[in-house]
N, C-alpha and C positions, 0 to 999 in steps of 0.2 A: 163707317163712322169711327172717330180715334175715339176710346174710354178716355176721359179725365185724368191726369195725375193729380198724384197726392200727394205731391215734395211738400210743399205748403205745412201739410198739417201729417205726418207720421203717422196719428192716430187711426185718420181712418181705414188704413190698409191694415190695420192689425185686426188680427181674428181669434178668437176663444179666448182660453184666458189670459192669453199674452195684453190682451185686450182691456180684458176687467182690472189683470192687475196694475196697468198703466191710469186707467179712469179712476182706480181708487187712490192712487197718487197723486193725480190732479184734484183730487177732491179733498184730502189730506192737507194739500196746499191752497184751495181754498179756505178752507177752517182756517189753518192759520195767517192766511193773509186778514180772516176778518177777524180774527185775532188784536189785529191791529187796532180798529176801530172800535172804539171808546164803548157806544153802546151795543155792539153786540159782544164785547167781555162784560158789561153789565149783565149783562142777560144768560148769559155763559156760567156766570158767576151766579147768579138767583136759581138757576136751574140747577146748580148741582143741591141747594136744601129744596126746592120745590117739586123733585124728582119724586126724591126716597119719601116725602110726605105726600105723595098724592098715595103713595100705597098706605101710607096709616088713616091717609083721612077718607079715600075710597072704600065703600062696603061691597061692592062687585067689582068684578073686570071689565064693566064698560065705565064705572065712574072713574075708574084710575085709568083708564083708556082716554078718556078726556079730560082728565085733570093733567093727564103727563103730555096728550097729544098737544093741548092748547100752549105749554111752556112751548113743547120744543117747533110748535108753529110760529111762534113769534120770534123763535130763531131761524127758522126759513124764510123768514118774511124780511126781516132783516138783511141777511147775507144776497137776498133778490135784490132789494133796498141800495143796500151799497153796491152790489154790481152794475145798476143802473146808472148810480151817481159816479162810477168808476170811468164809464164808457162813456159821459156825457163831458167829462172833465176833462178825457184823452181827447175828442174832437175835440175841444179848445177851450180856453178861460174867459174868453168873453161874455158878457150874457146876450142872451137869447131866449125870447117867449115860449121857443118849443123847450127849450135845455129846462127853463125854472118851470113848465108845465110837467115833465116827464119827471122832476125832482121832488115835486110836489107831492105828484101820484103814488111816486112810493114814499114816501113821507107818511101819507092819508093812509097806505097799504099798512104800515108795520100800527099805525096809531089803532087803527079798526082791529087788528092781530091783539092790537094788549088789550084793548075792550075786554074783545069774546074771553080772552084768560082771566082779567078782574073778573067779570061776570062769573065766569065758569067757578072759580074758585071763589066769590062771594059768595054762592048759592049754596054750593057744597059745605063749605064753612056754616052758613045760616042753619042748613037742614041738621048736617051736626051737633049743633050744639041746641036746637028744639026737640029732637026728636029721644 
């Protein structure tokens, strides 16, 4: 049986950290492709003051665990967000029920992301400033 090549894609023949350090290249270059798009440098931008205050407003390391985890998941939820909407757009500019279904979902994905972070940081804020 002939193994697969992998002209295609370079990546996957690379081994150790010739490896890592190419993946964190491409990931480099993600951030700033989403860079690009409008809300997640909104988000980019609210997390550098929402960072360093989840350690003032956290009283242990699991509540600044979740104060900082919930920012910087609404940045992952985004950069999924817009990778979807990236790969729906390349297939073609028409619309389509599956294209505005699949745009939608991550839409709903980042919306439900800012929820849990409102939530998260109303509470902590509430408890703060009662207790």
């Amino acid at each position: 049986m002939l193994e697969p090549t992998n002209a295609v894609n370079p990546q996957k023949a690379r081994k150790g950290l010739n490896r890592v350090w190419h993946a964190l290249g491409y990931s480099v270059a993600g951030l700033r492709a989403g860079w690009h798009e409008t809300a997640f440098r909104q988000e980019a931008i609210a997390s550098v003051l929402l960072l360093p205050a989840a350690f003032w407003l956290g009283r242990s390391w699991i509540e600044i665990v979740l104060l900082a985890g919930t920012v910087v998941l609404v940045m992952i939820v985004e950069l999924l967000n817009t990778g979807i909407e990236t790969a729906i757009d390349r297939i073609g500019p028409e619309w389509h029920d599956l294209s505005k279904r699949a745009k939608d979902m991550g839409s709903a994905a980042v919306l439900l992301s800012l929820l849990l972070c409102a939530a998260t940081w109303s509470l902590a804020i509430f408890q703060r400033l009662t207790t």
